[in-house]
N, C-alpha and C positions, 0 to 999 in steps of 0.2 A: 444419449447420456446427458445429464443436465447438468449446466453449467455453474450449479449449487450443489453441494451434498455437506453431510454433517462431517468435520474433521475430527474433531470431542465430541462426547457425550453432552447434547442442550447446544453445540457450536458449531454452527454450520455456517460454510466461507461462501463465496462467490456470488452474485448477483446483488442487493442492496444491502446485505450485511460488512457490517464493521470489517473493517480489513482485521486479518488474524497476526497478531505481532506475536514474535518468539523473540526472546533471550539466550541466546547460542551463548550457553555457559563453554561447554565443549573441555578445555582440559585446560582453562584459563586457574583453576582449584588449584591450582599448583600442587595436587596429587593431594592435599590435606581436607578431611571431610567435613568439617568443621566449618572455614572456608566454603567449602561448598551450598553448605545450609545458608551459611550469610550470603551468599551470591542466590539462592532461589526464592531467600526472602526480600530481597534487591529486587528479583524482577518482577514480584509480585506487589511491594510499594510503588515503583515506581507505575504498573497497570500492565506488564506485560499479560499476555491470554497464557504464556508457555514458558516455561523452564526449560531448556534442552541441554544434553549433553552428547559427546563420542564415544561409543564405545568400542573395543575394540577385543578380539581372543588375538593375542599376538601372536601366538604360531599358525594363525592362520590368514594374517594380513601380509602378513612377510614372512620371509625363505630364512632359513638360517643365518645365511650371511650379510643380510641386510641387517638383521640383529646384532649383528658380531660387528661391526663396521668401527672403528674409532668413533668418535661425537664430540668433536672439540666444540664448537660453536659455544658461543657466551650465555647460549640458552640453554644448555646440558644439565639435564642431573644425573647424569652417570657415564663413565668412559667411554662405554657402548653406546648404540642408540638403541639395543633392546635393555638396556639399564634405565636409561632415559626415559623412555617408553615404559616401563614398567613402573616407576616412580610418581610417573600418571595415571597409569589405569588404578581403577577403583573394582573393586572387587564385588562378585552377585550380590553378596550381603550387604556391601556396601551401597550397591544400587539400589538395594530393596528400602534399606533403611531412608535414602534419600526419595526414593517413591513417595515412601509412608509421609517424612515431615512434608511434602508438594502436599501432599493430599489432604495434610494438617492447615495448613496455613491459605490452602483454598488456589492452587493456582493448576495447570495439566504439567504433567511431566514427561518426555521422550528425549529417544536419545537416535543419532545415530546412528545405525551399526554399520561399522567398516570392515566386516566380512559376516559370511555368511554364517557362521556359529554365530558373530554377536546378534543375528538378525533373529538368529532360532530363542537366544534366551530373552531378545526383548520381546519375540513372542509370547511366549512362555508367565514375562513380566506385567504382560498384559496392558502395556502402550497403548495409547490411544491411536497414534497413528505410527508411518517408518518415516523418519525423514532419509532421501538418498542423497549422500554427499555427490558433489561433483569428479570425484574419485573412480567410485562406483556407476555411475551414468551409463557409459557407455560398454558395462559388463554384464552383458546379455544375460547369461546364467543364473549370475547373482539377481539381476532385474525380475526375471522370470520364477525365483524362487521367493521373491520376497510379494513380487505381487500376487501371485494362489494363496500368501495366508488370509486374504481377504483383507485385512487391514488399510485406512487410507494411505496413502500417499503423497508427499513432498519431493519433489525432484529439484534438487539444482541444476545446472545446464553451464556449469564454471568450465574452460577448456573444450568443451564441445562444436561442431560444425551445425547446421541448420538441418542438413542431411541425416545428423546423427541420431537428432532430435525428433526428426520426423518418423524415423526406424523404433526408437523409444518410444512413439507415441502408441505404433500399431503393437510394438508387443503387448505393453500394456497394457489398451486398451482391451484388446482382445480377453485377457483374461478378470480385469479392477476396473471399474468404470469409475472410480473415487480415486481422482490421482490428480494432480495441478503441477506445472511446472516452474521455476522461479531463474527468472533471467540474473546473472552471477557470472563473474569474472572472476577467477582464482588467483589473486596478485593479492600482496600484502604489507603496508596498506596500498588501495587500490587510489590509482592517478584517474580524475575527473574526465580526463579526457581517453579514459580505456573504461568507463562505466558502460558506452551504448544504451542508455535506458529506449533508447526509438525500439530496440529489440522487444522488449514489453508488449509495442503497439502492433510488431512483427506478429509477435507470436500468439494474439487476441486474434489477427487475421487469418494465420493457420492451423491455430488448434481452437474454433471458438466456441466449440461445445467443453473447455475446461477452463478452471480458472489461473490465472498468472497473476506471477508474485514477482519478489526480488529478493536476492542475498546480495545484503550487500559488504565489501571491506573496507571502504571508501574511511576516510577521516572525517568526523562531524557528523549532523543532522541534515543539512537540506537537502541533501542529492535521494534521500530515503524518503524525507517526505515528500519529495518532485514525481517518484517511484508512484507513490499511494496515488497522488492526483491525475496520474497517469493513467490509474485504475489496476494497482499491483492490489491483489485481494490476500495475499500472506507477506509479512515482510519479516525478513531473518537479519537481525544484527548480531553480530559478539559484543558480551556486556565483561566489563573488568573491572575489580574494584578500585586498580592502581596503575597508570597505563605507562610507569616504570618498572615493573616487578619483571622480572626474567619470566620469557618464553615470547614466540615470532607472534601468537595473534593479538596481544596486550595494543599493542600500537594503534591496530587497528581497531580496537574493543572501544565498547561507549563507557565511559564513568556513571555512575548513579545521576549524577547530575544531568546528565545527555541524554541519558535514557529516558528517564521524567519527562523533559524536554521535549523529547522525541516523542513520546506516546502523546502529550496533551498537544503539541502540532498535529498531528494525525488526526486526533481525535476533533481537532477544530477545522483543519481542511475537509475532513469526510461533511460536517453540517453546514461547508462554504460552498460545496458543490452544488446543494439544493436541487432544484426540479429544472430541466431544459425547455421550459415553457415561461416564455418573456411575457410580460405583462406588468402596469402598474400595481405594486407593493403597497399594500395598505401603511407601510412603513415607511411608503414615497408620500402620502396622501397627503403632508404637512411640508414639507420641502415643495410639492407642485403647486398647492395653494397660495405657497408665498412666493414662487419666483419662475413658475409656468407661464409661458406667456399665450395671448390670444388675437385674432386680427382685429387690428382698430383701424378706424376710420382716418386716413391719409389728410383728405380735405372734409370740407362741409359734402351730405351725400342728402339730396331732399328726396320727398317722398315718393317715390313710384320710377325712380333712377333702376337703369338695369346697369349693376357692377358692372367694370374694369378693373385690373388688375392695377393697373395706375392707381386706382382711388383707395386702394388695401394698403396696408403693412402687418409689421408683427413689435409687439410690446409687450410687459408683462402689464395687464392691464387690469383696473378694478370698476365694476365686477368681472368675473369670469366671461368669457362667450368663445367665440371659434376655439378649438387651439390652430398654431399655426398650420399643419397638414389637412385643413380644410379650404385652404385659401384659394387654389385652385379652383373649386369647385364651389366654389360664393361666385366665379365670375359667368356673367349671364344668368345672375338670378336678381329679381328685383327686389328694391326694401319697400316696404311697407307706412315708412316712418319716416319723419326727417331724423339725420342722424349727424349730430355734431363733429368737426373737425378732429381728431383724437380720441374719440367716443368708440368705447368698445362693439366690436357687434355682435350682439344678443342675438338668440334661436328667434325672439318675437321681431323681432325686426325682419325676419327676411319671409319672403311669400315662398308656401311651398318646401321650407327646406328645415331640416333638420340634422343637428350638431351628429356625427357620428360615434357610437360607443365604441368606450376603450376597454379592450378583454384581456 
């Protein structure tokens, strides 16, 4: 299975492509659609690749009496929490309609689905990819029905064991070879010191024929782009227009402003990373020229003298000759020349030897 495949249509993650950012709208819409549209247009100004939402068929995410439950919390929109819960879901028509403006305004659209009917009709919606909540991860069934529709793949790994993970991997695998996992802690907002990003570099050692991302709930920007330089190749934030407005993921969500932020870091660490092959920079070539230095001549050295190390040093010196990592190996070779006190030592000056290139 290769360590790249295409997520979107023309977007394919893993190996030297741009890492894939998502905007986990999720059910930050505070249930109104409208809203919604400005939050897909948000993450498309600000450069996300994704709009994402949750979807959810509530009789078949929860039991009756989970629905039926009081819902006092400050975050409630309704007695219940399938009141609650209903005042956010967004209805098929309503997903189609928010499809259609993603599709308008130029950005991909998915969502979610947190049970298996929602998974059937973003099938149906024709999603680019599934993303699986951290909820869903460790539910076999569901895992197993979502991966035969052939669709890519997103996995969080929020509340999971390593064991768990490793069990998700072969079912998976076995039947979607397009699938990636994204290291994610389910706290909210998430404490710096419960992020683990080392798990990142874990999970590139144990699953390295896939690619790895993050979700993160963390407050701020850096710990998500530390994620990227790590070599996270999807990264999943929640974006919020107001990060006082009532419901629990707001706090954690990024502002317009953060988001922007956030994408144009990413997008500057991914060209600060460059090529793992060290060598003189043609962009070093005016910094070396003025303050590289070369071995000059310690004392006076007359002509046909075989070096000592004694008689060397190192300066920045004009014109150019040794640089210093040749200094060694001038000793036991003779000059040619008399060569002055302080006097750099030139290639012509020495018998037999020649300045070593720099690659």
């Amino acid at each position: 299975m290769p360590l790249q495949f295409e997520l979107c249509p023309g977007r394919p993650i893993g190996g030297d492509h741009p890492c894939f950012i998502i905007a986990e709208i999720g059910q930050n819409h505070q249930g109104d659609l409208e809203t919604a549209k400005r939050m897909i247009r948000v993450a498309k100004e600000c450069g996300a690749d994704c709009a994402k939402f949750q979807k959810s068929e509530l009789e078949h995410k929860f039991n009756k009496r989970a629905l039926e439950r009081p819902y006092t919390s400050k975050h409630s929109w309704g007695k219940t929490y399938g009141e609650h819960k209903r005042h956010l879901e967004f209805s098929h028509d309503q997903y189609r309609e928010l499809q259609r403006y993603a599709k308008e305004i130029g950005i991909f659209f998915t969502a979610s689905g947190m049970d298996e009917m929602a998974v059937e009709f973003l099938h149906d919606l024709d999603v680019p990819f599934f993303k699986v909540g951290s909820g869903d991860t460790n539910n076999f069934p569901y895992l197993e029905k979502t991966a035969k529709k052939g669709r890519p793949m997103v996995i969080s790994s929020g509340m999971q064991s390593m064991n768990t993970m490793q069990q998700v991997y072969k079912l998976v695998k076995a039947i979607n070879p397009n699938f990636c996992f994204l290291q994610c802690t389910s706290a909210y907002p998430l404490q710096p010191e419960d992020v683990n990003l080392r798990v990142i570099t874990e999970y590139q050692s144990v699953f390295p024929d896939i690619p790895i991302g993050y979700s993160g709930h963390e407050t701020g920007i850096a710990i998500s782009i530390a994620a990227v330089a790590m070599g996270a190749k999807v990264l999943e934030r929640h974006i919020t227009l107001d990060k006082t407005w009532k419901g629990s993921d707001h706090q954690a969500s990024l502002e317009p402003k953060e988001l922007a932020e956030l994408v144009r870091s990413i997008r500057m660490v991914e060209k600060a990373m460059g090529s793992p092959v060290k060598r003189l920079l043609s962009c070093e070539v005016a910094c070396n020229e003025k303050l590289g230095k070369s071995v000059v001549a310690k004392v006076r050295i007359p002509e046909g003298t075989t070096l000592t190390l004694d008689m060397l040093t190192v300066k920045v010196g004009e014109p150019k000759g040794y640089p210093p990592e040749d200094i060694f190996d001038l000793v036991g070779k003779k000059v040619r020349i008399n060569i002055g006190e302080d006097e750099t030592i030139v290639e012509d000056a020495i018998e037999n030897h020649v300045k070593k290139v720099k690659c």
